[in-house]
RODO-2510 file (C-alpha; in nm, 4 decimals, decimal comma):
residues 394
     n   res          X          Y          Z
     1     x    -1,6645     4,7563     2,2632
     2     x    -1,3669     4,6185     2,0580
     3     x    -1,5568     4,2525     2,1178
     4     x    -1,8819     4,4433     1,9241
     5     x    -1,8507     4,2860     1,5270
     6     x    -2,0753     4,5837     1,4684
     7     x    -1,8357     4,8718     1,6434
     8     x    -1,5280     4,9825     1,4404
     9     x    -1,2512     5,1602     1,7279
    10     x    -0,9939     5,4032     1,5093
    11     x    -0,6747     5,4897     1,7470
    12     x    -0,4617     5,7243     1,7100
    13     x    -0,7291     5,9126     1,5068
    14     x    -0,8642     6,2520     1,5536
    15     x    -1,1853     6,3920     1,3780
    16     x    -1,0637     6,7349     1,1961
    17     x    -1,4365     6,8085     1,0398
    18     x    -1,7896     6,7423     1,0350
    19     x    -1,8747     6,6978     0,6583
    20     x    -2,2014     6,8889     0,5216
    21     x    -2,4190     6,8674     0,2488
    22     x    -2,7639     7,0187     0,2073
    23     x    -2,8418     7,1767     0,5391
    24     x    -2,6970     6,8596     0,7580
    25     x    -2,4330     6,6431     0,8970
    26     x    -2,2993     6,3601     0,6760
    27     x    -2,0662     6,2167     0,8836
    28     x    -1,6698     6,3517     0,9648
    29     x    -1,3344     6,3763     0,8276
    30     x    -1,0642     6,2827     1,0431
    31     x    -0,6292     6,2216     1,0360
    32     x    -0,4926     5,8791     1,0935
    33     x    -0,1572     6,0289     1,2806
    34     x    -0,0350     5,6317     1,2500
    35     x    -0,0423     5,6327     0,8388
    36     x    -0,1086     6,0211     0,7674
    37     x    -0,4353     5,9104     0,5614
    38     x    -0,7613     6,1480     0,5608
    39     x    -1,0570     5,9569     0,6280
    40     x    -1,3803     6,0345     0,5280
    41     x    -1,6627     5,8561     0,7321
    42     x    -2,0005     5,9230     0,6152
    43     x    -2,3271     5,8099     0,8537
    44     x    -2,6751     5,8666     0,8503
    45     x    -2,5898     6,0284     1,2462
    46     x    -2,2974     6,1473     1,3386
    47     x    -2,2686     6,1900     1,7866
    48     x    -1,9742     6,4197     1,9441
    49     x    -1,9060     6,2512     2,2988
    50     x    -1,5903     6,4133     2,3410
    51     x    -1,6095     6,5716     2,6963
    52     x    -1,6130     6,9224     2,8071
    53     x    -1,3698     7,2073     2,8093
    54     x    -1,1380     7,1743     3,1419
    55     x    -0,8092     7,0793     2,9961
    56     x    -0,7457     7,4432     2,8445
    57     x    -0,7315     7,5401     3,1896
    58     x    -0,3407     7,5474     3,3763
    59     x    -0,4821     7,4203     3,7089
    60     x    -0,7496     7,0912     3,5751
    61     x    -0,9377     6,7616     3,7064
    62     x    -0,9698     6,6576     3,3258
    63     x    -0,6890     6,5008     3,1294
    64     x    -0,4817     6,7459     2,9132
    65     x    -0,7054     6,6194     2,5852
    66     x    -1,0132     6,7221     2,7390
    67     x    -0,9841     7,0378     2,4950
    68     x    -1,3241     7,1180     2,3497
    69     x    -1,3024     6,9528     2,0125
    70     x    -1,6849     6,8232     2,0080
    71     x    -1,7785     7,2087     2,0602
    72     x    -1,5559     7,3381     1,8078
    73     x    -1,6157     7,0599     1,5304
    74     x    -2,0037     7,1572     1,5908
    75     x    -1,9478     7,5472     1,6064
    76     x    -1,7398     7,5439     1,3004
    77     x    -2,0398     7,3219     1,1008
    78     x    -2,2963     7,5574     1,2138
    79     x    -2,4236     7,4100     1,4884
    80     x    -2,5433     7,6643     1,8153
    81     x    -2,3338     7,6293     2,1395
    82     x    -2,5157     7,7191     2,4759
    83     x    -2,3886     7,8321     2,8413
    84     x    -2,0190     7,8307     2,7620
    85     x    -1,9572     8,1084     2,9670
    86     x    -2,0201     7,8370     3,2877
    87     x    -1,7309     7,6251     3,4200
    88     x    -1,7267     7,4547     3,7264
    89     x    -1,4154     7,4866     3,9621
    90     x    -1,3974     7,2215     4,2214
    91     x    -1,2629     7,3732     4,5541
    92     x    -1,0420     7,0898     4,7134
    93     x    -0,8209     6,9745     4,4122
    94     x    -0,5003     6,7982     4,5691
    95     x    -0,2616     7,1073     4,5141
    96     x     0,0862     6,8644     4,5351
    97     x     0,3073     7,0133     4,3211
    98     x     0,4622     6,7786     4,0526
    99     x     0,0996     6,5640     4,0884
   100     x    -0,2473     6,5419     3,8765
   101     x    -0,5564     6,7027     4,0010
   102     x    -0,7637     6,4618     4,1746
   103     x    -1,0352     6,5659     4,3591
   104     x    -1,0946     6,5425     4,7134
   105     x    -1,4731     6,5143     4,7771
   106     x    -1,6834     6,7562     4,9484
   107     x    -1,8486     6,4847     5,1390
   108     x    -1,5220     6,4727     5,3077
   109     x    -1,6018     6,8021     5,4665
   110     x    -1,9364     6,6834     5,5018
   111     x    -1,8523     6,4152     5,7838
   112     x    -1,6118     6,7352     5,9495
   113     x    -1,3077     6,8140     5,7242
   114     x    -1,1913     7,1744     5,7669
   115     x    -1,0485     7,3797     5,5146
   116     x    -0,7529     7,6341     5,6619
   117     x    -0,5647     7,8947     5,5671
   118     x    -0,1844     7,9498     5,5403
   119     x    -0,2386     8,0507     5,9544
   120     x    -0,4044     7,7501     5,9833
   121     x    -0,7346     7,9211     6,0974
   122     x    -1,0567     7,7759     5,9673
   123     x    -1,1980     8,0423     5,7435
   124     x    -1,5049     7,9815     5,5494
   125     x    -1,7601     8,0549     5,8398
   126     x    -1,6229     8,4350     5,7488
   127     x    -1,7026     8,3527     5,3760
   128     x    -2,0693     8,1901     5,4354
   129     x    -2,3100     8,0706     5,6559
   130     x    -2,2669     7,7531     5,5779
   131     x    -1,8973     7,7194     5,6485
   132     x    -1,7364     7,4666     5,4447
   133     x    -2,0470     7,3198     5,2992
   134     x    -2,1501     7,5845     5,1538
   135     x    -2,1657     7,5281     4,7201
   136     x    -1,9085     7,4900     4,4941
   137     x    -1,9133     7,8085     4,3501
   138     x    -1,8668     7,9756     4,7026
   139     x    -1,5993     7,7657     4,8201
   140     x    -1,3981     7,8132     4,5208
   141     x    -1,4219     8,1749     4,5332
   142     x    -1,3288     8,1783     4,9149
   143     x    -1,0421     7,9521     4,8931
   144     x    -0,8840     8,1671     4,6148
   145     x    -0,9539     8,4844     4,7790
   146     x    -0,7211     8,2802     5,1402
   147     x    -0,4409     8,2057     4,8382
   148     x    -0,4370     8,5530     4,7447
   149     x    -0,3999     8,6872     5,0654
   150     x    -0,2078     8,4383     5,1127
   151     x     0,0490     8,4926     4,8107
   152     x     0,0310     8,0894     4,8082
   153     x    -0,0674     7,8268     4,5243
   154     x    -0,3124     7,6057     4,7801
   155     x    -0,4640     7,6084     5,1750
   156     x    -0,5025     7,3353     5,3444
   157     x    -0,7955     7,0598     5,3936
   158     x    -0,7595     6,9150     5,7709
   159     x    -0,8922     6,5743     5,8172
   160     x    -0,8475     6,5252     6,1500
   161     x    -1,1522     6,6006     6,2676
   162     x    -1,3063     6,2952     6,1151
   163     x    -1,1015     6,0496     6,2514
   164     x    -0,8534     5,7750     6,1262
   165     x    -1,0782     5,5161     6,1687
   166     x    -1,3750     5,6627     6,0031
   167     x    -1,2012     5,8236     5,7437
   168     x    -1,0301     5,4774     5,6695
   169     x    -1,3229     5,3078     5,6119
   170     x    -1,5530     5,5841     5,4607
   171     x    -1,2790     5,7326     5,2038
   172     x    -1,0534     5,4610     5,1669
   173     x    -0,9297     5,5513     4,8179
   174     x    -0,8955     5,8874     4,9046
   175     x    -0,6919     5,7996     5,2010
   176     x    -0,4823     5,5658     4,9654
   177     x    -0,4020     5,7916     4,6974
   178     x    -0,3263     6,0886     4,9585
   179     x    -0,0497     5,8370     5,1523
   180     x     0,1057     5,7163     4,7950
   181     x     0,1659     6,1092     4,7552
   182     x     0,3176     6,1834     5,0656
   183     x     0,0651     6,3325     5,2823
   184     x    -0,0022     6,1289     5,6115
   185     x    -0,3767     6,1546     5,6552
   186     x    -0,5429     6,2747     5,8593
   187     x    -0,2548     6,3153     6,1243
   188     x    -0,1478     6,5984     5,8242
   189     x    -0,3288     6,8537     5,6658
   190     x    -0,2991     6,8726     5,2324
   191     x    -0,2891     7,1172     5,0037
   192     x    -0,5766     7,1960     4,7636
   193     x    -0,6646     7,4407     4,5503
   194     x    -0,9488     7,5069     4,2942
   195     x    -0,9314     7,3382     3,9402
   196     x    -1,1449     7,3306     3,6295
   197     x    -1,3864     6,9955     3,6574
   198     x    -1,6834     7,0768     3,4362
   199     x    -1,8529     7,2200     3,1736
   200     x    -2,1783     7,3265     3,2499
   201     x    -2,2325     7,4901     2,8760
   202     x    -2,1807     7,3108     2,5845
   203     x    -2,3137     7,2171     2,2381
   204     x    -2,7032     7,3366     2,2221
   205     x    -2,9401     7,0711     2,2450
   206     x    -3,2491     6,8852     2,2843
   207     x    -3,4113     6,6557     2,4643
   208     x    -3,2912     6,3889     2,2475
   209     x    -2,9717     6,5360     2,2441
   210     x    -3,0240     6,6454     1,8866
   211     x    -2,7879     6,9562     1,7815
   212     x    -2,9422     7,2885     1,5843
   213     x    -2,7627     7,1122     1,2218
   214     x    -2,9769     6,8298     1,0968
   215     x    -2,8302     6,4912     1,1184
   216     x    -2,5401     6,5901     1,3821
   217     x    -2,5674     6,5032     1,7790
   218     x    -2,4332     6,5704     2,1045
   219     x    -2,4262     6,3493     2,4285
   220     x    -2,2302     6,3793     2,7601
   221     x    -2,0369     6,7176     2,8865
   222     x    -2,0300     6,8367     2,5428
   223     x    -2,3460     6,8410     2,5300
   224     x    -2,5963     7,1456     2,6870
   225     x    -2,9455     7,0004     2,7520
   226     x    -2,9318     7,2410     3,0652
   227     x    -2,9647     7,0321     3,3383
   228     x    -2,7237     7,1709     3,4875
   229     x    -2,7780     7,5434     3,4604
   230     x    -2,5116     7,7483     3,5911
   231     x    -2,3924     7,5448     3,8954
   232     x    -2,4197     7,1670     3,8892
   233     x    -2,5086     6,9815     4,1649
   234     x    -2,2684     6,6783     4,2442
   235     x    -2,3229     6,3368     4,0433
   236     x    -2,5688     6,5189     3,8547
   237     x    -2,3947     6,4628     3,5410
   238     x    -2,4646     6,0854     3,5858
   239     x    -2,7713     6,2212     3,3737
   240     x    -2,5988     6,2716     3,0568
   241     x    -2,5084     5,8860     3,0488
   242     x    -2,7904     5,6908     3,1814
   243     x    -3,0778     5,8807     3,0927
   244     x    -2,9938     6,0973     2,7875
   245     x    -2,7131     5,8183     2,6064
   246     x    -2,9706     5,5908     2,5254
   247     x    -3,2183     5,8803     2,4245
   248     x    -2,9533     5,9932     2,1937
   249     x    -2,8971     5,6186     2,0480
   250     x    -3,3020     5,5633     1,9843
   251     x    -3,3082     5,9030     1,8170
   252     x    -2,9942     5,8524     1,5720
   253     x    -3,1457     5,5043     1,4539
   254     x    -3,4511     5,6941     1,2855
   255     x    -3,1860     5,9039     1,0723
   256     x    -3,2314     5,8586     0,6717
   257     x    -2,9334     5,7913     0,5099
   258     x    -2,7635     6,0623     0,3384
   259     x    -2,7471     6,0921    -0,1025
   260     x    -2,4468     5,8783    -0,2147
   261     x    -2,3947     6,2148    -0,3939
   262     x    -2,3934     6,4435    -0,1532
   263     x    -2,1205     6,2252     0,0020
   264     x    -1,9219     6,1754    -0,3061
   265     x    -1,9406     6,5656    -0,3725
   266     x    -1,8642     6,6839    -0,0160
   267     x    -1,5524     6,4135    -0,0308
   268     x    -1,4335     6,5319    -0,3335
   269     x    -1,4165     6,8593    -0,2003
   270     x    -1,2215     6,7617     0,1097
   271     x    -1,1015     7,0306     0,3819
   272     x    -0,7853     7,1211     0,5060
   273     x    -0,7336     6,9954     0,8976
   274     x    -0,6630     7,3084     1,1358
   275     x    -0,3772     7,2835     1,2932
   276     x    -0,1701     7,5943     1,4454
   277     x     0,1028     7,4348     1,5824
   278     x     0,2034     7,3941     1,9275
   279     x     0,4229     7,6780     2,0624
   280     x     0,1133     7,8738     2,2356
   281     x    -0,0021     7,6010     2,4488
   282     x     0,1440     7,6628     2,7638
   283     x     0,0365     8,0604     2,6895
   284     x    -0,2975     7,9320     2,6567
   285     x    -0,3293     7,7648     2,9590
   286     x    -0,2535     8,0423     3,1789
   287     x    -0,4633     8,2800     2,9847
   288     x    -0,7755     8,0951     3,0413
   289     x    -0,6679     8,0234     3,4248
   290     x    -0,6032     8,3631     3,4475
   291     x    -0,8339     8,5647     3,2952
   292     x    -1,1666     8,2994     3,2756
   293     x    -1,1261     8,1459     3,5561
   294     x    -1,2615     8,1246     3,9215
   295     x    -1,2437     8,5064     3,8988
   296     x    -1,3833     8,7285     3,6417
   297     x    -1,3911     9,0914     3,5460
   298     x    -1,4804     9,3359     3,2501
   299     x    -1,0883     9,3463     3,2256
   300     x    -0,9776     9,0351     3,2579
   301     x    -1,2038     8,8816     3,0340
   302     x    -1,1403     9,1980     2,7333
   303     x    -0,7821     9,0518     2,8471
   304     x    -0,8022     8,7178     2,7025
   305     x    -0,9606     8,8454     2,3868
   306     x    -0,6884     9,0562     2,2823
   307     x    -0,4759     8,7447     2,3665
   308     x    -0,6150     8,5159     2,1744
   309     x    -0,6913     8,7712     1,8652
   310     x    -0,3553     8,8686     1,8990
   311     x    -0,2122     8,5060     1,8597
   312     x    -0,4569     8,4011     1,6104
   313     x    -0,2817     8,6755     1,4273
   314     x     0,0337     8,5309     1,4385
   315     x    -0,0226     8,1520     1,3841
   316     x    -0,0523     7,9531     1,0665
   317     x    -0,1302     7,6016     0,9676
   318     x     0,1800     7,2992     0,9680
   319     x     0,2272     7,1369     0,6904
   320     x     0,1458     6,8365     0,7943
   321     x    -0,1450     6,8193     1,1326
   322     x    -0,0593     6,7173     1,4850
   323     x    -0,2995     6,5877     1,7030
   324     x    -0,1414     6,8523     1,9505
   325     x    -0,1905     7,1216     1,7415
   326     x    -0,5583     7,0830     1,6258
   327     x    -0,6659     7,0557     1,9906
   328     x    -0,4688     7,4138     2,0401
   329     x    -0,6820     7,5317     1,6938
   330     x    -1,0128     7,4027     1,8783
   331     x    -0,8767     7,5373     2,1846
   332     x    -0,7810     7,9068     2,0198
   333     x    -1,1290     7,8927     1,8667
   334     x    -1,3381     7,8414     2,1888
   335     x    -1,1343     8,0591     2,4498
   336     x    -1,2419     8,3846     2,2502
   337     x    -1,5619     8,2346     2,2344
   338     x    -1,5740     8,1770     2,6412
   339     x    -1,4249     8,4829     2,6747
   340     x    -1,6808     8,6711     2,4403
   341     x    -1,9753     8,4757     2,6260
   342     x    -1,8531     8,5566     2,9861
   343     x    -1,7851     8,9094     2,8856
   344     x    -2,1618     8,9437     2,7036
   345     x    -2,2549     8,8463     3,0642
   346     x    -2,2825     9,1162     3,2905
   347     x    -2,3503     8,9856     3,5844
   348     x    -2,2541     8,7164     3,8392
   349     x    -2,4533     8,3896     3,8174
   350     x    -2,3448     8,0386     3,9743
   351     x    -1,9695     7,9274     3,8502
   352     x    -1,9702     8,2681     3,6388
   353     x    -1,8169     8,5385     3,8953
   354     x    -1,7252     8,8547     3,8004
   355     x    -1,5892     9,1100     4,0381
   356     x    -1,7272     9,4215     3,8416
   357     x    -2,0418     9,3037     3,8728
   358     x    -2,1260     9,0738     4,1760
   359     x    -2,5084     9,0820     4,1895
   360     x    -2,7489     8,8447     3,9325
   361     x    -2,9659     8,9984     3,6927
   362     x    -3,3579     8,8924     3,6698
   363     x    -3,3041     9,0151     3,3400
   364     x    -3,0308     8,8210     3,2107
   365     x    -3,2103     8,4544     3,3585
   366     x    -3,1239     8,3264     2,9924
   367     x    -2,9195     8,1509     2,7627
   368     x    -2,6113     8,2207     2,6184
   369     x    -2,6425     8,1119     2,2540
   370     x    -2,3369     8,1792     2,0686
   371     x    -2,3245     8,0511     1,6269
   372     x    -2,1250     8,1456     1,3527
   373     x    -2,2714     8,4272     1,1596
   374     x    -2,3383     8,4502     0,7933
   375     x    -1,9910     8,6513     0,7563
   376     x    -1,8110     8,4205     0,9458
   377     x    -1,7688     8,6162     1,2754
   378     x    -1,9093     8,4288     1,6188
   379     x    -2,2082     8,6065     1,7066
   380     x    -2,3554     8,5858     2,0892
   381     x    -2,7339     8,6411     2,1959
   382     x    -2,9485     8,5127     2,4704
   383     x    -3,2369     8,3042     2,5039
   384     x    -3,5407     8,2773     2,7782
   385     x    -3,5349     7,9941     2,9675
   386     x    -3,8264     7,7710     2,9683
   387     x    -3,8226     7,5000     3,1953
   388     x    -3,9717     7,1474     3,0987
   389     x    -4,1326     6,9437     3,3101
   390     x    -4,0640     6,5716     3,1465
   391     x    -4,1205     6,2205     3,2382
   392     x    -3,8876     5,9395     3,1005
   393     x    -3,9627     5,5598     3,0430
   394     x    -3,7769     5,3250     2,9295
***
């Protein structure tokens, strides 16, 4: 990319807001942190690419920036978001404590890997019928119910049933990162936990990843074409790259440019970034881990609402905008909105549990849509679901 003459790469800059004039997106403003300068970029298409929602979680797969930002530039602009009531929790994190998140793969389990409890008894047979392969969703649920029970932060993933030599040469890199942390596979069990890996919901859009505001688009996890729906499958989200990146790119190129002055008006104007500071963060975290997490009830979720009112309350805007501090506004912003979706929800459907209510509703087999009213309060609806039956070429 930096070898492209025709790509421009801006570090240590953060996009603060979409600009709009007329009913569409004319590009973004963003803060050089390197020179303090506001930059106004104007485009015929402007594409958020800017990952999913997992790092305002405590216990995450994603890297801490992984905050939402795409979704809340787009909300705040007027653009719909879809499904963000649906996170994925991976079941077999590595649960070391002091280390990342990386994921241990299910198809470890698939060639005999055991998960066990703090007694060291294999337990998801008792959970479902599949035992340890049963989904995502399932395992998740039933490894957090053993940590409960448990009053511990992890269980354990044995790997001795596969074998050295087969797990050697079938998971080598697994094998290698487990032995750098400590853990002498398989002859030793490790400790994983759940952790938030993927965002299911996102920014609403279409086919050619066009948003509901003219002129703006979304590709990748921030993105909600729906091909997920409320559980993805694994490597499923290689979709959002090869198939629907390039759809995006055809469809941006037949963009008109936008009035030279709607751009000069709209820069004119300027906006002040959002920025709240940074002394919530770690509050944040454990909020949405919490309360929105593998778990859910009518309580918890009414929980984090009143949370994240209540400190919206009490924060104002620095003087001058961190990068840490507008990904805790974007952050602030879409927690009450996950909160308000997964409480609008009653029910339980794939990644979206909720103890209060356990069974799925025919009924509610639709979309979240959630927008920012006329008055500027969020407002949340549904949507049928019609499935598409589409062929691609390329």
């Amino acid at each position: 990319m930096r070898a492209a003459e025709s790509i421009d790469v801006l570090e240590h800059t953060q996009a603060g807001h979409l600009l709009t004039a007329g009913g569409r997106c004319i590009g973004v403003q963003a803060h050089d942190f390197t020179t303090q300068a506001t930059l106004f970029i104007t485009a015929r298409a402007t594409a958020l690419a800017t990952g999913g929602v997992g790092g305002l979680y405590r216990v995450t797969t994603n890297p801490p920036v992984i905050t939402g930002d795409g979704l809340a530039l787009a909300y705040r602009a007027g653009a719909r978001l879809a499904d963000i009531e649906f996170v994925q929790f991976h079941p077999t994190a590595l649960a070391a404590p002091g280390f990342p998140k990386f994921l241990l793969s299910e198809a470890l389990r698939g060639d005999g890997a055991r998960l066990r409890n703090a007694r060291g008894e294999a337990f998801m047979k008792s959970y479902h019928p599949l035992g340890d392969l049963a989904p995502r969703d399932e395992v998740a649920r039933a490894v957090t119910s053993e940590m409960k029970a448990a009053q511990q932060p992890f269980v354990y993933l044995d790997l001795a049933p596969i074998g050295k030599q087969r797990l050697e040469e079938r998971f080598p890199a697994i094998v290698r990162a487990c032995r750098e942390h400590g853990f002498d596979v398989p002859d030793s069990p490790v400790p994983v936990c759940p952790a938030a890996h993927y965002t299911m919901g996102g920014i609403d859009v279409d086919l050619d990843c066009r948003t509901s505001l003219p002129g703006l688009y979304a590709v990748g996890e921030c993105s909600c074409v729906s091909v997920h729906g409320a559980n993805r499958l694994a490597s499923n989200s290689l979709l959002e790259g090869i198939v629907f990146g390039p759809r995006c790119a055809a469809a941006m190129t037949r963009e008109q440019q936008p009035a030279e002055a709607d751009c000069r008006e709209v820069i004119s104007a300027g906006f002040r970034l959002v920025d709240v500071g940074s002394g919530f963060y770690h509050d944040l975290l454990d909020i949405m881990w919490d309360n929105m997490g593998v778990v859910r009830s009518d309580a918890t979720l009414r929980g984090a609402i009143q949370f994240l009112a209540h400190t919206s309350a009490k924060v104002g805007p620095s003087t001058v905008p961190t990068r840490y501090g507008i990904e805790q506004a974007n952050g602030l912003l879409l927690g009450k909105l996950m909160a308000a979706a997964a409480l609008n929800r009653w029910e339980s459907r794939g990644a979206h549990y909720r103890l209060d209510c356990e069974e799925t509703s025919d009924q509610l087999r639709q979309h979240t849509i959630a927008y920012r009213g006329d008055d500027g309060a969020p407002v949340i609806e549904f949507r049928p679901v019609e499935l598409q039956r589409t062929r691609f070429e390329h």
